[in-house]
One Martini backbone bead per residue (centre of mass of N, CA, C, O) as a GRO file, in nm:
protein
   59
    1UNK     BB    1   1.858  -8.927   3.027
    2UNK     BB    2   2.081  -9.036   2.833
    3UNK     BB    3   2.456  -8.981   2.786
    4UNK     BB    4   2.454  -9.122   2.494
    5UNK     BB    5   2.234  -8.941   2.349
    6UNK     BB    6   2.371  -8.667   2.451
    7UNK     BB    7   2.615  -8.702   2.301
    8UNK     BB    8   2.545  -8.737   2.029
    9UNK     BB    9   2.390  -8.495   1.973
   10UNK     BB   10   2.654  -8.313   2.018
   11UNK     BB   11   2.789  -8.443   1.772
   12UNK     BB   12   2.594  -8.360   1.561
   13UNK     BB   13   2.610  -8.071   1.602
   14UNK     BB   14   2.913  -8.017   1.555
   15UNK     BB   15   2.892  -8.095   1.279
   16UNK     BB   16   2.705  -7.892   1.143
   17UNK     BB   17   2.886  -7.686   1.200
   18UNK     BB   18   3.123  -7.710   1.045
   19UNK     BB   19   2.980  -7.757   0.769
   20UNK     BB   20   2.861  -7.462   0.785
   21UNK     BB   21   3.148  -7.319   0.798
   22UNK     BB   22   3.219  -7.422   0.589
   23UNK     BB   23   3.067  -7.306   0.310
   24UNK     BB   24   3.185  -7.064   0.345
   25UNK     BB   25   3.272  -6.796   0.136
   26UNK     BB   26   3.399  -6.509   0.017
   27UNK     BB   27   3.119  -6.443  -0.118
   28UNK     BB   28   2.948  -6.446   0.173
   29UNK     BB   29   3.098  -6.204   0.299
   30UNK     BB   30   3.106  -5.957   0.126
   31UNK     BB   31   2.766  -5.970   0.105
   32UNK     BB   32   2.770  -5.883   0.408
   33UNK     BB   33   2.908  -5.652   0.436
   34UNK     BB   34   2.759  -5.471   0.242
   35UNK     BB   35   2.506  -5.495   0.346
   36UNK     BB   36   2.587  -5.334   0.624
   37UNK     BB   37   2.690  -5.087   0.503
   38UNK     BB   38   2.408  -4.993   0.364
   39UNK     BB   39   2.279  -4.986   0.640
   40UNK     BB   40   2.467  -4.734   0.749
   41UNK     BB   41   2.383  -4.526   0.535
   42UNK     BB   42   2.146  -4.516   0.568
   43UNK     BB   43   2.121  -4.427   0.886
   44UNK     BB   44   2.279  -4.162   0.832
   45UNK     BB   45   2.086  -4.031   0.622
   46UNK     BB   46   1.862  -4.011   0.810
   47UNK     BB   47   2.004  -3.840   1.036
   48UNK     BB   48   2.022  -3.589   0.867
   49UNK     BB   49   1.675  -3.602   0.801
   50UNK     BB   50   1.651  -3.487   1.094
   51UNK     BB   51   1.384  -3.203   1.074
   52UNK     BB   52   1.325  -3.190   0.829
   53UNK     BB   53   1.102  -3.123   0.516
   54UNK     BB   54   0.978  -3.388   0.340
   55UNK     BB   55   0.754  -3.308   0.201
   56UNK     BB   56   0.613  -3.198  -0.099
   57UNK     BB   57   0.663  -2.929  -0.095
   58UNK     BB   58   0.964  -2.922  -0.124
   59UNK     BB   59   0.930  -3.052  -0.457
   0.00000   0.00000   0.00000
């Protein structure tokens, strides 16, 4: 393995962190954020229905 093609190697991968870096958009953290809030409540409404009896003779 050449030095000099390991150097560029690293050079393409941190370019390509950069871009991939700025592209993201305040529109596409807010997207993430709601994403994972929603999973949060998910996984707590969960935690509430543990050892309910949710079968169909409930309703």
């Amino acid at each position: 393995m050449d030095g000099n093609n390991r150097e560029a190697d690293m050079t393409a991968i941190a370019s390509a962190m950069s871009r991939a870096i700025r592209s993201i958009t305040g529109a596409d953290v807010l997207k993430h954020f709601l994403f994972f809030c929603g999973a949060g409540i998910l996984v707590f409404v969960l935690s509430l229905t543990y050892g309910l009896d949710l079968s169909s003779g409930l309703f």
